[in-house]
KEVO-390134 format. One line per 4 residues: number of its first residue (from 1); their letters; for each residue x negated, y negated, z of C-alpha. Coordinates in nm, 3 decimals. Each point is the difference from the previous one (the first is absolute). Layout:
<nodes>
NUM = A = X,Y,Z ~ ...
</nodes>
This chain:
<nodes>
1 = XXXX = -6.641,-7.517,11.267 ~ -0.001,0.372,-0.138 ~ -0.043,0.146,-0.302 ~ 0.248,0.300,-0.156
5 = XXXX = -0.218,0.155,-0.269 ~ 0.029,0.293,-0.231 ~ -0.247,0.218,-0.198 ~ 0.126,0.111,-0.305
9 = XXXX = -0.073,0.309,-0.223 ~ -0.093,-0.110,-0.345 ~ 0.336,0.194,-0.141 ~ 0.161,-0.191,0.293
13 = XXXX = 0.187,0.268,0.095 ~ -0.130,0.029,0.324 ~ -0.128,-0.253,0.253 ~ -0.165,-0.062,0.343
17 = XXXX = 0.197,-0.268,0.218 ~ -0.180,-0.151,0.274 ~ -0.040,-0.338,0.244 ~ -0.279,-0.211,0.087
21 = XXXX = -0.080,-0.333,0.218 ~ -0.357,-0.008,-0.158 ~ -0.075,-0.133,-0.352 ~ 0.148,0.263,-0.264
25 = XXXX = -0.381,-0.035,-0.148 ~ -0.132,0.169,0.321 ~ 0.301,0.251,0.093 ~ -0.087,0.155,-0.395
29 = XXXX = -0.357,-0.015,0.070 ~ 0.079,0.237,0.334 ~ 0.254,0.184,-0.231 ~ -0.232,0.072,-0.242
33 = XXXX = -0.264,0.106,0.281 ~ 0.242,0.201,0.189 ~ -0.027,0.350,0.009 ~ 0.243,0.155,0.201
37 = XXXX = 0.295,-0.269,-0.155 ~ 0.350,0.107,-0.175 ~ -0.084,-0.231,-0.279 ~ -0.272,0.233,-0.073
41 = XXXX = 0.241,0.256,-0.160 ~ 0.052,-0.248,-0.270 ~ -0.384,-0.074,-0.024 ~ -0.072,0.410,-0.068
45 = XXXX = 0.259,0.058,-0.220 ~ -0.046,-0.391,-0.214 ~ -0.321,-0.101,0.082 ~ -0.102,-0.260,0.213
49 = XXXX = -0.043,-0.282,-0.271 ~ 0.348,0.074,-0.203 ~ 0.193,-0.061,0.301 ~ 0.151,-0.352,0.026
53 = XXXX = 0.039,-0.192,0.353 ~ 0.299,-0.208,0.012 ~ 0.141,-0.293,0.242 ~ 0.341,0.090,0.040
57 = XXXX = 0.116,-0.285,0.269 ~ -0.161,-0.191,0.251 ~ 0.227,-0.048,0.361 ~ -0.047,-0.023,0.300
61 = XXXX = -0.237,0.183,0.263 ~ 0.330,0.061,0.205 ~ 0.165,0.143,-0.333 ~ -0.286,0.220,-0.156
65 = XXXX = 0.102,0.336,0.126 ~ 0.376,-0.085,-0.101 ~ -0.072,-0.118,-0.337 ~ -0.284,0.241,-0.029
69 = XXXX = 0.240,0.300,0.059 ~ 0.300,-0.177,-0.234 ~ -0.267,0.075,-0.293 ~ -0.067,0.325,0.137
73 = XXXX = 0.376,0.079,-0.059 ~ 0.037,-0.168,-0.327 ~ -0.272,0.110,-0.173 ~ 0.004,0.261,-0.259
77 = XXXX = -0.273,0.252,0.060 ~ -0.164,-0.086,0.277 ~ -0.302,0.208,0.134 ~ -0.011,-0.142,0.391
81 = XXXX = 0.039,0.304,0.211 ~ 0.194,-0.175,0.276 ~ 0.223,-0.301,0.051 ~ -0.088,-0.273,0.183
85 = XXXX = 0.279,-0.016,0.224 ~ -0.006,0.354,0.211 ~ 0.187,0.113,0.329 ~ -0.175,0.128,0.267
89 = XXXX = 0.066,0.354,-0.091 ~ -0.142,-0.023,-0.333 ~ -0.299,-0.146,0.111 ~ -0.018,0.285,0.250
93 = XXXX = 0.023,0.231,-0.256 ~ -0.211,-0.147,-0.277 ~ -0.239,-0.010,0.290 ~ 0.044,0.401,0.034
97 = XXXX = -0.048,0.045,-0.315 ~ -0.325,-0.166,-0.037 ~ -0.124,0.175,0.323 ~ 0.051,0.345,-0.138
101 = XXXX = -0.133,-0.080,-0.355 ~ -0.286,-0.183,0.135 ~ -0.036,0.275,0.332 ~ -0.402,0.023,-0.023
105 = XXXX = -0.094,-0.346,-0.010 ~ 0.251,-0.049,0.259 ~ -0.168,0.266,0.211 ~ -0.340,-0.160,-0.056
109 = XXXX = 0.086,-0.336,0.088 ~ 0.171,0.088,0.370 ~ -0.367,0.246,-0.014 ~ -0.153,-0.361,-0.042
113 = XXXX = 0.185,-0.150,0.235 ~ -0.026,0.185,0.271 ~ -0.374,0.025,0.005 ~ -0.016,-0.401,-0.073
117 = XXXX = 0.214,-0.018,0.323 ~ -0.093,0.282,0.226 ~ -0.118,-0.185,0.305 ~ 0.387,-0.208,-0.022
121 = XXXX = 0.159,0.310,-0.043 ~ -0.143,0.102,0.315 ~ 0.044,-0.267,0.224 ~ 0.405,0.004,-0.116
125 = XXXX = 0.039,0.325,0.043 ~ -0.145,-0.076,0.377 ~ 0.216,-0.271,0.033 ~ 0.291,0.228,-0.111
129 = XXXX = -0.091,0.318,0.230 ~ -0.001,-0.321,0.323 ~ 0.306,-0.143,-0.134 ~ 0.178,0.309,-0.066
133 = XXXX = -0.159,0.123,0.351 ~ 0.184,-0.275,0.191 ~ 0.331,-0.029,-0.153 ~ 0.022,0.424,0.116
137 = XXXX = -0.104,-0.054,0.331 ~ 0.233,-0.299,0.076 ~ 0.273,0.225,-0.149 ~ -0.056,0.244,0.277
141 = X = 0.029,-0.289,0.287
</nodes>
């Protein structure tokens, strides 16, 4: 079973929705913990401890995204940046967006990356030069 859960301002004028298949004790623990979370625009501007977590509904596994989304769109001042329910182009572009807001850590983690994985690197790029190699002198046959 999942849970659809939101997190209320005390003026409950504005509110986090959200979805779990964990207790709703633990998924506020990690809420609470999170620091990079939506819900933690409510936290700043409320306060951790005056903000209320609510079950809305509990459904299905197979229905969470679906019901989580219908609260998303019924739900008077909601903070959630996104919807749960996205094409492939808007996840492309929210993607974007967070690689050109976030373009130094990006850079340092392909940095990271590529020295973590230098000696696989090399032997692909080997295997590519052979490869690549082949297929240009069949062409000429």
């Amino acid at each position: 079973m999942a849970t659809i859960y939101k997190i209320l301002s005390p003026c409950l004028q504005e509110c986090y929705v959200g979805s779990t298949i964990h207790k709703v004790e633990y998924r506020w623990t990690k809420h609470r913990g999170a620091k990079d979370c939506t819900s933690n625009i409510l936290f700043e501007k409320y306060g951790m401890d005056n903000c209320k977590f609510i079950v809305m509904e509990v459904c299905l596994i197979a229905e969470k995204r679906i019901k989580e989304q219908w609260w998303l769109d019924h739900s008077v001042g909601v903070v959630n940046k996104y919807g749960v329910i996205r094409s492939q182009e808007k996840k492309k572009a929210i993607q974007k967006a967070w690689n050109e807001a976030n373009i130094e850590r990006v850079k340092q983690h392909r940095k990271l990356y590529r020295e973590a994985n230098k000696e696989k690197q090399k032997q692909y790029q080997k295997l590519y030069r052979e490869l690549k190699k082949n297929l240009t002198t069949k062409k000429r046959i």
